[in-house]
N, C-alpha and C positions, 0 to 999 in steps of 0.2 A: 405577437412576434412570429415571424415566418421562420423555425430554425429551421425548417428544410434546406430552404432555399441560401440561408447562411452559411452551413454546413458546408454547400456543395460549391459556394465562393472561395470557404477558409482553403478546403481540402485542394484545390484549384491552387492559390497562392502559395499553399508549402508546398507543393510536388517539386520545384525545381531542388527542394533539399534532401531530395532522396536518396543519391549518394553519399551523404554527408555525416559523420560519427560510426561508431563501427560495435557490432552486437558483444554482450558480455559472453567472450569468448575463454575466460579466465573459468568459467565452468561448461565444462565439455559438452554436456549433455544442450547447452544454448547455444551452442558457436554454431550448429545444424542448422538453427531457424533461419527461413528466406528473411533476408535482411530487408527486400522490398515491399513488408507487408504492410497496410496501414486501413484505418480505422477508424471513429468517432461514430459517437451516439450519444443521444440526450434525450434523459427517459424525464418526465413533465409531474410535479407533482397532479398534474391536471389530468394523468392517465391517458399523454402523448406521446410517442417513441419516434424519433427522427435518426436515420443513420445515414452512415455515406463508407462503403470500402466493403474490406474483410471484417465488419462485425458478427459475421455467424462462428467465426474461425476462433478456438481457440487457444491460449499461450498462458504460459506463465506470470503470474502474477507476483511471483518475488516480494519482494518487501511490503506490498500492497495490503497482504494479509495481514500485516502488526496493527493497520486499523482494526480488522474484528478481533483479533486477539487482546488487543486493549479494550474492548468494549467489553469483551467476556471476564477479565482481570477488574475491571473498573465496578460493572455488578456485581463480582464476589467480595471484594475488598473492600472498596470504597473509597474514601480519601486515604485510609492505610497504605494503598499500593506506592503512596509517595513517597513514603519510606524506603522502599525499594529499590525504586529508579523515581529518576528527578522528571523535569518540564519545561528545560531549559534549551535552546536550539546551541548544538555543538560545536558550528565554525568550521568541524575537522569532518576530512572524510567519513561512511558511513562504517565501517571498518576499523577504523583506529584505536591502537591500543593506549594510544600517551595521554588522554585524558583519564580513560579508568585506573593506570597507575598513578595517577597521579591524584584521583581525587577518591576515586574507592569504590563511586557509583555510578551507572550511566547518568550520562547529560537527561535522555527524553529516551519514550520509548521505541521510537522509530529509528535510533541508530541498533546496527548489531547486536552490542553491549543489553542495550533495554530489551531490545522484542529476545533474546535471552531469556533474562532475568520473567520476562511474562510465559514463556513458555515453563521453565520451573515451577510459574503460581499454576498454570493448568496441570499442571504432571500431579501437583499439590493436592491439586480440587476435585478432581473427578477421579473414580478407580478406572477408565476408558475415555480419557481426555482427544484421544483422535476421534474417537468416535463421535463426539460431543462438539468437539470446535468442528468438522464435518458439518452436523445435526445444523447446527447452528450457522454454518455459511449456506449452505444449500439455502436455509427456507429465506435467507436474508434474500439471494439471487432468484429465487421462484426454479427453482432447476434441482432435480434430484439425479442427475449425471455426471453433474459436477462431483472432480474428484481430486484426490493426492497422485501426483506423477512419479510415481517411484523411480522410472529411472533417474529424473531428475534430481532427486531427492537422495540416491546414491550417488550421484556426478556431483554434489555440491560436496557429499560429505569426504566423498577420494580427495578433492581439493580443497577442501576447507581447514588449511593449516592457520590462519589468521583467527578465523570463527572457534579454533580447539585451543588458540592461545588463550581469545577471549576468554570463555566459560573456565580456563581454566585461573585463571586471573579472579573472576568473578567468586568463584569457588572459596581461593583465596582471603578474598575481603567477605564471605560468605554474606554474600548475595544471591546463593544459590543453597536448595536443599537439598534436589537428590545425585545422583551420579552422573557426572558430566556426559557421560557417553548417550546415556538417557537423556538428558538436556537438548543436546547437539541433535541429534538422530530424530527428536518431535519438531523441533527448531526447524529443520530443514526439508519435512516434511510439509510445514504446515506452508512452507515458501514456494514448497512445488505445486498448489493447488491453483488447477487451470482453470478459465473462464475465459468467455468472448465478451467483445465491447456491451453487448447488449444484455447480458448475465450480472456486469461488473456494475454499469449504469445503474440497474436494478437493484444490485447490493447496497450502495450508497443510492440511491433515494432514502432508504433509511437515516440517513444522517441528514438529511435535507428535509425531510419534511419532520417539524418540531410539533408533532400532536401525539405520537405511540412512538414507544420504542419497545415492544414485547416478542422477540422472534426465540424459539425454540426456548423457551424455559430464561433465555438473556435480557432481565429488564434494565431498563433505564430512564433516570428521571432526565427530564426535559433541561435540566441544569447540566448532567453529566455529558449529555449529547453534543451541548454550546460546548463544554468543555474538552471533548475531544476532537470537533469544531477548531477549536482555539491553538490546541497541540499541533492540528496539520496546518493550519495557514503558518503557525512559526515553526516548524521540524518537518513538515514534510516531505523537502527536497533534500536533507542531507545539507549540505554546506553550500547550497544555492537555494536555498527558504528565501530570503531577502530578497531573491532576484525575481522571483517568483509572485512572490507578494508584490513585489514594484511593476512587474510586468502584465498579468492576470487578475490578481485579485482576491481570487478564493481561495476555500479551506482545500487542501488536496493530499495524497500519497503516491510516488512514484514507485516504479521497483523496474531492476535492472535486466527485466526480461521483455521491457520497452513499454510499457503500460505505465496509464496515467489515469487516476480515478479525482474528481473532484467534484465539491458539492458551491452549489446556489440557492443560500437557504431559503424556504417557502416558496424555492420554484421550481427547481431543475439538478440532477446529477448527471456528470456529462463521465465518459470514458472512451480515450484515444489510445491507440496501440501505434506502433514504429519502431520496430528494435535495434534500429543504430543508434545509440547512445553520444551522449557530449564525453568532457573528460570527468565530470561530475557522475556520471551514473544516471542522468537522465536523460530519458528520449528525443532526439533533437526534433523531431518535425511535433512531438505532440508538444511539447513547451511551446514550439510558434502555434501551431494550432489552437491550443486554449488562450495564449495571448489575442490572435486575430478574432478568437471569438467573441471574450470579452471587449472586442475595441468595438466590431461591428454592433454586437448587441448595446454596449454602452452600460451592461450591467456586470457589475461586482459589489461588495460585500464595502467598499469603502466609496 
């Protein structure tokens, strides 16, 4: 398969929608980013790398991180962590507080509410848990420059009166063990950790190639991996999973700093950047992107 040469048709076909959806501007420290920046790479379990754009550049990865944060949750816990938080996709904004009042626990771990409740089990597990989910994203990405963006990570926390209701809510139906402020403040750290297309690509080949899962002390059995697999194709767009699945195909996570990371298993992890967003919280040209790519390739997961 030529994904060069694919790439540079997809990227061709979405530029007319460059203007179109507008950067998450509701935290300060994002509404800065050039809204025209864009991106794609597809790292090969075959130890091929095809890109096309700003993949040296790197952004916010936002939400993107609840995948390795569940992966790290998922090797200390086990099937316990289900106790926790649930598996279920939520319907509701990524945000919303009317399902946690109303049912007690996050839907799945990729809303708010969940990647919460996960950053709690790391505060829990390790006496240096930043240091440790760091340790552990780095070797996933092959890059030890990758890092936590503080200002960001203080811009989310000045505005983050939704995400202080949550944990406090959670707290509440104790779903949480230590001190909310503690909770919030790693929480939002761990959303500010930057990466380029080609760093992010490289993170998820791990979830795509189903022979090792062993990065920085984090294992995982070949079962747990299908199953976190299984989590992003149904929760990993927020309350456009569905459309997603019907349009693409693959397992994936988006996050609101316009980044899209998804996997093709035993072949390929791909990651798009675009930071105008829908009304949903994801990327408008990288949802067409990884749809036209799965059309031109012909390959997805169903």
């Amino acid at each position: 398969m030529d994904y060069q040469t694919i790439l540079e048709k997809v990227s061709k076909a979405v530029a007319p929608l460059t203007g179109e959806g507008k950067v998450a501007d509701y935290i300060p420290a994002l509404a800065n980013v050039n809204p025209n920046k864009y991106a794609v790479c597809i790292d090969s379990i075959d130890g091929n790398l095809y890109a096309v754009g700003d993949a040296d550049e790197r952004f916010s990865l936002q939400s993107i991180t609840k995948v390795f944060s569940l992966a790290m949750c998922l090797s200390i816990k086990g099937e316990e962590l289900w106790t926790r938080v649930g598996k279920e996709p939520s319907g509701t904004a990524f945000n919303s507080l009317v399902q946690l009042e109303v049912e007690g626990m996050p839907r799945n771990p990729f809303i708010n509410a969940g990647a919460i409740v996960l950053a709690d089990v790391l505060l829990t597990s390790f006496p240096d848990p930043e240091a440790r989910f760091l340790s552990f994203v780095r070797e996933l990405c092959g890059s030890d420059t990758v890092d936590y963006n503080l200002e960001v990570a203080h811009s989310e926390r000045e505005a983050g009166y939704l995400n202080a209701a949550i944990v406090n809510l959670l707290k509440y139906h104790k779903k949480i063990e230590r001190d909310v402020e503690e909770v919030l403040a790693f929480y939002f750290k761990m959303c500010s950790i930057e990466m380029n297309c080609k760093e992010l690509a490289r993170a998820f080949l791990a979830f795509a190639n189903h022979s090792r899962f062993d990065y920085a002390g984090v294992s995982l059995t070949l079962s747990q991996v299908k199953r976190i697999n299984a989590v992003m194709q149904t929760c990993g767009f927020y309350d456009e999973a569905g459309e997603f699945s019907y349009l693409v195909g693959l397992p994936g996570k988006s996050g609101v700093g316009g980044g899209i990371a998804a996997v093709y298993p035993r072949r390929y992890s791909v990651a798009v950047w675009s930071p105008r967003l829908n009304s949903k919280g994801n990327s408008v040209m990288g949802m067409k992107t990884l749809e036209l790519l799965t059309t031109e390739t012909m390959e997805s997961i169903f």
